[in-house]
C-alpha positions in Angstrom: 102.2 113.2 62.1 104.7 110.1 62.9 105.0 109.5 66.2 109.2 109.8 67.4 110.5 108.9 70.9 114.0 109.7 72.1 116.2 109.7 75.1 116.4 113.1 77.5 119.2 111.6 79.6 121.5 108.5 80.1 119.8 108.5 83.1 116.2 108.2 83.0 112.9 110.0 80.5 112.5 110.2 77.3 110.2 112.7 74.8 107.4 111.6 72.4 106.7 114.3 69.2 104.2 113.3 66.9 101.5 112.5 68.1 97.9 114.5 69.3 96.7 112.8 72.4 93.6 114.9 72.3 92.0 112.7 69.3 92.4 109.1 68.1 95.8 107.3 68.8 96.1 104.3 66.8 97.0 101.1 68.8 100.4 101.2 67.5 101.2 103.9 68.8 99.6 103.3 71.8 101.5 100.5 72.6 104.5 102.6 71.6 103.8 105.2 74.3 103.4 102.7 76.9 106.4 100.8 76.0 108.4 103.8 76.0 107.7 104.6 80.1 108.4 101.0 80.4 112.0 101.6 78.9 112.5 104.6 80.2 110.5 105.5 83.2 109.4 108.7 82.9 108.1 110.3 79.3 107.2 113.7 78.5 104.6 113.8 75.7 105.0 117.2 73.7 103.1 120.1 72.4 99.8 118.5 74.1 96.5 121.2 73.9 93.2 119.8 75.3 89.9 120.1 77.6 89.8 118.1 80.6 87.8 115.5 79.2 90.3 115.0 76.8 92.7 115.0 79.2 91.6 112.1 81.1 90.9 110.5 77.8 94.8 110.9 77.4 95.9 109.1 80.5 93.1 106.4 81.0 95.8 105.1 77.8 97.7 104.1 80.4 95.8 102.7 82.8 92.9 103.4 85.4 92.5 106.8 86.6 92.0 106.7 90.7 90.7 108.6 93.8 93.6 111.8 95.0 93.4 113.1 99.0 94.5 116.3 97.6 90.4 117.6 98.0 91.0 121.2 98.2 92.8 121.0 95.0 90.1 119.1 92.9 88.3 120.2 89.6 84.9 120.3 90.5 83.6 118.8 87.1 86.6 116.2 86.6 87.4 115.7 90.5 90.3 113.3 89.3 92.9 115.9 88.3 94.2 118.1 90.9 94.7 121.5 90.3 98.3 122.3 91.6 98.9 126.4 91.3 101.9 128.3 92.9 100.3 131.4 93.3 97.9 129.7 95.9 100.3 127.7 97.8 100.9 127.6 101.5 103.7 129.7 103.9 106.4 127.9 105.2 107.7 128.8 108.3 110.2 132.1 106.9 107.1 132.9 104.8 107.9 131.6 101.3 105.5 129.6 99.2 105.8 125.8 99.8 103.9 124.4 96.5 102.4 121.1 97.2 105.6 118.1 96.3 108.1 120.5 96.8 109.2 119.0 100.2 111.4 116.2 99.2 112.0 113.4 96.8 109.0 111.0 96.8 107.2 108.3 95.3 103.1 109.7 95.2 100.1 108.6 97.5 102.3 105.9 99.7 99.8 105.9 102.3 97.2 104.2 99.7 97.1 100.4 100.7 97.3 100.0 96.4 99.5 103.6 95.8 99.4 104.7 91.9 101.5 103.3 89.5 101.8 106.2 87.4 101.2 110.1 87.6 100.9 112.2 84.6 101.2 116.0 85.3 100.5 118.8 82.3 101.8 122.2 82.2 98.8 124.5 82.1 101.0 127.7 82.7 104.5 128.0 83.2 106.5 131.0 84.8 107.4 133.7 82.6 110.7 134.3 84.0 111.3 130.5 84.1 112.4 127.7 86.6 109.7 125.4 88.2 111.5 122.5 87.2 110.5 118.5 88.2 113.2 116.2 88.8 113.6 112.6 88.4 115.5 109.7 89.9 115.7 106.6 88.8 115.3 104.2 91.5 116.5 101.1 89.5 119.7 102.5 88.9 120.0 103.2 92.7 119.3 100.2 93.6 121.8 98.1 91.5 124.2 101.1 92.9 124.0 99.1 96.1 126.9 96.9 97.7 125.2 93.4 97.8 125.6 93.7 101.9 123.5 97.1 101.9 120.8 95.6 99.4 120.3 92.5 101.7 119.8 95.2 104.8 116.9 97.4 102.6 115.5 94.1 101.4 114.1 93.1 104.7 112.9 96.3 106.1 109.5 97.7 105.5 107.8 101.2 105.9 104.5 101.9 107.8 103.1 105.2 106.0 100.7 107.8 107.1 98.5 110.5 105.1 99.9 113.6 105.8 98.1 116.4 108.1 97.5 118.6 105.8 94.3 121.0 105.5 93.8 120.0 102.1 93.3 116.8 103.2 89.7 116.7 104.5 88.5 114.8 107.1 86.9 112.4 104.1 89.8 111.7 102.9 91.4 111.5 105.5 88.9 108.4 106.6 89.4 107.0 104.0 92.8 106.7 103.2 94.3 107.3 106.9 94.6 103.8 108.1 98.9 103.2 107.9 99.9 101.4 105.7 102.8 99.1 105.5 105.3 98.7 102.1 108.6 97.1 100.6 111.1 99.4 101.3 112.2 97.9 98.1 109.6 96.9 95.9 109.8 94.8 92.8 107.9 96.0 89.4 104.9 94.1 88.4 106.1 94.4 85.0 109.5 93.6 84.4 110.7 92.5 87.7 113.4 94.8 88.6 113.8 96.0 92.0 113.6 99.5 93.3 113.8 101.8 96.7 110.5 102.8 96.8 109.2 105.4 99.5 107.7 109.0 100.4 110.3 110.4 103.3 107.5 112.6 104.5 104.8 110.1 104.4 107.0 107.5 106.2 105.5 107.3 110.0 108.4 104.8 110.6 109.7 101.5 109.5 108.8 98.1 111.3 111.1 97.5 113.8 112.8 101.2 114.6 111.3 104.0 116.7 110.2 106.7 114.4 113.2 108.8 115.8 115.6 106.3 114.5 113.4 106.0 111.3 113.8 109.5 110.3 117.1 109.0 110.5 117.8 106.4 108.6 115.6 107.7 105.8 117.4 110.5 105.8 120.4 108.9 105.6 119.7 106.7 103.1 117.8 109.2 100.8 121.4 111.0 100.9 123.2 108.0 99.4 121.1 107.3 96.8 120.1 110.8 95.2 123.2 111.1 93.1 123.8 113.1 90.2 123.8 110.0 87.7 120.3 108.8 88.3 118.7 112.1 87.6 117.0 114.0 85.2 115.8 117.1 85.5 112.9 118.4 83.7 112.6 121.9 82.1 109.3 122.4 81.2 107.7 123.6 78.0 104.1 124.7 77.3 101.9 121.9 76.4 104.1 119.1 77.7 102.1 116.2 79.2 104.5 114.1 81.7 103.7 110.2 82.9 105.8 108.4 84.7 106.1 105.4 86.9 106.1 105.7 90.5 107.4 102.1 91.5 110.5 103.3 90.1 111.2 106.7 90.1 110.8 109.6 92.7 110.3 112.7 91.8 110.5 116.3 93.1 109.5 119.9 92.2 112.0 122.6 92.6 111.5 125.8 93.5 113.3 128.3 91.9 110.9 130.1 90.6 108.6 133.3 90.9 105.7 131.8 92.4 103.3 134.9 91.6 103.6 134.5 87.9 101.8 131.0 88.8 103.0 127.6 88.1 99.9 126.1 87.2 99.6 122.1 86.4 96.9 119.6 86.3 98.4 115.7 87.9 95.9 112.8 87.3 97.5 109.2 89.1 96.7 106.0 87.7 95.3 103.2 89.9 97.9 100.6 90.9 98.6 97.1 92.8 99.7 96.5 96.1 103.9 96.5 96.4 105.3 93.5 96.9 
């Protein structure tokens, strides 16, 4: 096989054929993976079949594999991937499944003092009928969007997160990753230096300086301007398909326009990261 890597949108993402992470990778094309989420932010690794222990094997490639919150949802033998399945999800409030990430736009685990720098998600089992599709926006590209006036504002302002009460969040977890924690609003990559609006809307307890009243509001004003239809992609998902991407640049979301009984089932791992700065 020769590994091939090409755009899925003008946007963000791009798709990798070719290669088998469930054996040896050679180191070129190792360093040709990881180059191609640092070009492109999100990459969705095809036709992917493997065990768990393979699966890790996959994504500790990329980096560090780290501690979720998610405990209800976690493989007893390989406690870091989460096991996120539709047909088991929670009620909302009119009695529809609410899968876990489906809220809103988000970057993952903002309440982590060091939040990951990646997640990889793989499709276990997709709906037979279709839809369960991830989106993606690129939060360079919003940010460049910006009059200079509005980026000066966001550059000074900073978030103060909280894990979210949740029952499968135990109380573990919850001791251990409860304290708030304060973040950029706008963060710059370790990596390449580019700035980014970085934050989880539901995780946000409120931002230094505002009541949380007037937080919520600003968030979701802001998360209004800068969704737009040019920084997205949109995932449709095929069987096998192993996704990474980079959460200090990108926030993501899962739609749900799908049957939920005909289970949406995926596995996330999240690799360890730094502190924003």
């Amino acid at each position: 096989m020769t590994l091939q890597i090409s755009p899925l949108s003008a946007a963000l993402g791009a798709e990798a054929t070719g290669v088998d992470l469930s054996g040896s990778v050679s180191d070129a094309d190792q360093e040709a993976l990881r180059q191609a989420i640092s070009d492109n932010l999100v990459l969705v690794i095809r036709d992917q079949q493997m065990t768990s222990p393979e699966y890790l094997a996959a994504v500790r490639l990329f980096g560090e594999t780290m501690e979720q919150q998610l405990s209800t949802f976690l493989l007893e033998d390989h406690p870091e991937i989460a096991v996120l399945d539709s047909s088991t999800s929670e009620l909302d409030e009119d009695g529809n499944p609410f899968p876990v990430g489906s809220r809103a736009w988000h970057s993952d685990h903002t309440n982590h003092a060091e939040p990951p720098k990646m997640t990889a998600l793989r499709a276990v089992q997709l709906p037979k009928s279709g839809g369960g599709d991830t989106g993606f926006a690129n939060m360079h590209s919003a940010y460049d969007a910006l009059p200079a006036t509005r980026k000066t504002e966001l550059n000074a302002l900073q978030t103060v997160n909280k894990i979210e009460d949740k029952a499968y969040v135990s109380d573990e977890a919850r001791a251990k990753f409860g304290a708030l924690q304060s973040h950029p609003l706008i963060r710059t990559h370790p990596e390449t230096g580019k700035k980014a609006i970085y934050l989880h809307p539901g995780k946000v307890d409120h931002i230094e300086g505002m009541t949380s009243a007037d937080s919520k509001d600003f968030v979701d004003d802001l998360m209004e301007e800068i969704i737009q239809p040019d920084v997205i992609y949109r995932h449709v998902w095929q069987p096998g398909d192993l996704t990474i991407w980079d959460n200090r640049a990108v926030l993501h979301i899962a739609h749900r326009g799908y049957d939920h009984t005909e289970q949406r089932l995926m596995h996330r791992v999240l690799i360890k990261g730094d502190r924003p700065h």
